[in-house]
Every structure is written in structure tokens, then in C-alpha cells.
C-alpha positions in Angstrom: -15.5 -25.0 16.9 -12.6 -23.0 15.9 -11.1 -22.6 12.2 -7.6 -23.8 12.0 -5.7 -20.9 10.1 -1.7 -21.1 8.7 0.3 -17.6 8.4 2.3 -17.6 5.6 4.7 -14.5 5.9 7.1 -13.1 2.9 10.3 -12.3 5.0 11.1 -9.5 2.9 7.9 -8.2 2.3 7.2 -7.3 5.5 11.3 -6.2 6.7 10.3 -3.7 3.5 6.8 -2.5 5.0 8.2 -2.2 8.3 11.3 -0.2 7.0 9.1 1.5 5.2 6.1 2.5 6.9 7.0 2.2 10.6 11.0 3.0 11.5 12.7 -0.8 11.7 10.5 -2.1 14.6 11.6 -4.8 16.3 8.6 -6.7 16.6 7.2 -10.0 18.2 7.2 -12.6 15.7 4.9 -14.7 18.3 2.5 -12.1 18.6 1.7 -11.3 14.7 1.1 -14.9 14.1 -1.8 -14.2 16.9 -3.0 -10.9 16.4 -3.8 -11.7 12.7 -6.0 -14.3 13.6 -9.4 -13.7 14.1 -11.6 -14.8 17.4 -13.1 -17.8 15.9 -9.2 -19.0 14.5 -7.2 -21.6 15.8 -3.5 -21.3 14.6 -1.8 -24.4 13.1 1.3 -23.0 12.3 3.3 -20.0 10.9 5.6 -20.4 8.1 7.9 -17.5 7.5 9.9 -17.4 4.1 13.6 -15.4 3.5 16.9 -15.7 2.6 20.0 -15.4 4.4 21.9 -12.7 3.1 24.7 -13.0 -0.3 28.2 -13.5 0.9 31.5 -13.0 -1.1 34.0 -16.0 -1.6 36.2 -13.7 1.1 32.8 -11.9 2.7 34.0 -8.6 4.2 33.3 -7.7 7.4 30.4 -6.1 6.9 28.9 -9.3 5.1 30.1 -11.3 7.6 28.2 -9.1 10.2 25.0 -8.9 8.0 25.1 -12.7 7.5 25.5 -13.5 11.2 22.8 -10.7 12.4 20.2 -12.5 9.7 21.5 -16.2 11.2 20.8 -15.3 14.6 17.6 -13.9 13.9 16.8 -17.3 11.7 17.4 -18.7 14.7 15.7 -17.0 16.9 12.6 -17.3 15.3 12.8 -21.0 14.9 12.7 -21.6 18.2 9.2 -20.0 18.3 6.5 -22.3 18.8 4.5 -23.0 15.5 7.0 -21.6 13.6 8.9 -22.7 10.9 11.5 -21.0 9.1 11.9 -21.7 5.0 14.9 -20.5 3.4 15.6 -19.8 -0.1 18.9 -18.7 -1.3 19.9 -15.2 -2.6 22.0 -15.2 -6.5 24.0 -12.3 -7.3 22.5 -11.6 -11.2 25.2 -8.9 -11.5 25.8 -5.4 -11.1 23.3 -2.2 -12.1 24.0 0.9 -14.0 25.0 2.7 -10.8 27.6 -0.5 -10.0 25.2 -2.0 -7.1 24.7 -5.5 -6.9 21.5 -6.8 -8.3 20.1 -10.1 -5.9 17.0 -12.5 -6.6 15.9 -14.5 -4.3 15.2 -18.1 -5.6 12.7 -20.8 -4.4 10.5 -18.9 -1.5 7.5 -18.1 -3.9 7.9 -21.8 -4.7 8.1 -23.2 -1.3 5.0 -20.6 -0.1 2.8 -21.9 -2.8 3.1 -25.6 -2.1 2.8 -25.0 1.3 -0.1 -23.4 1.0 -1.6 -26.1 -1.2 -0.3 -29.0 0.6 -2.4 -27.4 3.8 -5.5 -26.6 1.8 -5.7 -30.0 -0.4 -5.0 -32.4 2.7 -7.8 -29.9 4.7 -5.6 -29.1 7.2 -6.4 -25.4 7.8 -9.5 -23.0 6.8 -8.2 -20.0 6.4 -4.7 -18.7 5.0 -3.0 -15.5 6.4 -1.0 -14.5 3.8 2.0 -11.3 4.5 3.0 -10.6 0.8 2.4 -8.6 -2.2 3.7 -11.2 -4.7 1.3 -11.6 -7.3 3.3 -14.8 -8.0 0.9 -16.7 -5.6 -2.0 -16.2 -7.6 -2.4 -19.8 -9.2 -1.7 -21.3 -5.5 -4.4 -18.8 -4.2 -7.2 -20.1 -6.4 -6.2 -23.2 -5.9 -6.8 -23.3 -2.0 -10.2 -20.9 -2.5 -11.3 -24.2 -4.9 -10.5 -26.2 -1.9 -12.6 -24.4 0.6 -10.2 -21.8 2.1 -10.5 -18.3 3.0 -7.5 -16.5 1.9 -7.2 -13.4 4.3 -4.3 -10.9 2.7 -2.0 -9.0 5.2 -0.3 -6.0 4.0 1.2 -2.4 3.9 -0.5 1.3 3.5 2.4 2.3 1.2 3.9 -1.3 0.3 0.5 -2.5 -1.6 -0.1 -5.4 -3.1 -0.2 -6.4 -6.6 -3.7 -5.7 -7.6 -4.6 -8.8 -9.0 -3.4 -10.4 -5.6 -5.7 -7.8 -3.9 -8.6 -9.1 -5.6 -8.4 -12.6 -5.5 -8.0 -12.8 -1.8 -11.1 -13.2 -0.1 -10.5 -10.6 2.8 -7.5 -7.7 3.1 -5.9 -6.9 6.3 -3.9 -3.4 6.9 -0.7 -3.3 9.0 -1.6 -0.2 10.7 0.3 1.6 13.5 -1.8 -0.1 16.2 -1.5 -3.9 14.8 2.2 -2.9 15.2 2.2 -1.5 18.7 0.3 -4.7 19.9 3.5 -6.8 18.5 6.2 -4.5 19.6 
């Protein structure tokens, strides 16, 4: 009998990683949900977690561009079977030292976190994919490890987790250059 598994991907985490590490891929949403599953995994659903990007009272056109891109993309990826799409919203806190805007995105770590626990505490899945590196999921972690589920931990070479998140998952999974070749 198979183990039904949830991905729960940090939107910005892993646009950061793949930026990062990899060139920008465009990669299959569809496939990572499957290729981070192991053989004896089911997948119930995958839950991916980001914000649509800060526009102006009177956006310019290059916020306009940026917001419509991200849209389309929200889109897209909604349409995806087992996939749902939570969005959060992105505050501008106010300007740095060098005159760049400073954003923070507010309620994904909260929506992550109760959807992880809703699906551990009502048994619906037995094992949690997590794509993050947010320590801030740590109480919601334990949690769903007190419930019975294996917490498997999906991340960067260079873009490492937090190290307490590292250590409280149950099983760490690299995005190497061959995971991401099997999703381009």
C-alpha cells in the first residue's frame, strides 16, 4: 500500500535556488511534485506558496509587466492537477541605505504551517515534502513528526537550510543538476 505524501513548496525559496544554483530554468511544476516522491508514495496534492509581485498606486510599466508575467504563471500552475496555489501578499517596509525597496512577504509561512498540520492531524498524508529553508516551520514540523509523519526536506547546494530545520526533518533531499534535468 502506498504512502500518501503532500509537497509543500516555498515559491521564493526555490525561484532563489534555481536563480542561484542552475541559470533561471524553466521547469515542470508537474514533474517535481513527482520526482520528489519516492516509489512507495502516493501524491495527494502539492501546495505551492508566493506572492504576486508589489505594485505602485500608478505601477510603471515594468511593474505592470512583472505583475502580469507572475499572474500568468499563478495561473498556469493552477491549472495543474493536484496543485494548489496559496498567495500571500508582498508589503513595501520602506526603502534601504542604498534607496532599494525593502518587501516582506506576509502570511505564506502561516498558511504552509496550517496546511501542513491540518494534513498531518486529520491523517491525511504520511509523509511531507517540504521545498524551503525557513526555520519558521519548525513548531509545524514537530508537530506533524508527533502525528506520525515523515518530514522529507527539499533543498539547495548553495541556498541551505536553516540548520535547525535541517535537523529536525527526518530525511534531506538535494536539488541537484540531475533532479533538475528530469523537470526541465
Amino acid at each position: 500500500m502506498a504512502n500518501r505524501a503532500a509537497v509543500f513548496i516555498d515559491g521564493g525559496y526555490l525561484s532563489h535556488v534555481l536563480k542561484k544554483e542552475y541559470g533561471t530554468p524553466s521547469i515542470r511544476f508537474d514533474r517535481l511534485s513527482r520526482v520528489l516522491l519516492s516509489e512507495n508514495e502516493d501524491l495527494l496534492r502539492t501546495y505551492y506558496y508566493h506572492c504576486l509581485p508589489w505594485m505602485s498606486e500608478e505601477p510603471t510599466p515594468e511593474e505592470q509587466t512583472r505583475y502580469d508575467s507572475m499572474r500568468s504563471f499563478i495561473d498556469a500552475i493552477s491549472a495543474l492537477e493536484r496543485f494548489e496555489v496559496r498567495l500571500g501578499q508582498l508589503v513595501l517596509r520602506g526603502l534601504s541605505a542604498e534607496d532599494r525597496p525593502i518587501f516582506e512577504q506576509k502570511r505564506l509561512d502561516v498558511m504552509l504551517a496550517c496546511d501542513l498540520l491540518s494534513m498531518a492531524l486529520m491523517g491525511r498524508i504520511q509523509t511531507a515534502i517540504l521545498l524551503t529553508a525557513d526555520s519558521n516551520y519548525l513548531p509545524a514540523i514537530r508537530l506533524a513528526r508527533q502525528a506520525g509523519v515523515l518530514v522529507r526536506l527539499v533543498h539547495g547546494d548553495r541556498s541551505r537550510p536553516h540548520g535547525d530545520l535541517w535537523r529536525e526533518c527526518d530525511e534531506r533531499m538535494l536539488l541537484t543538476r540531475e533532479l533538475i534535468d528530469e523537470i526541465l
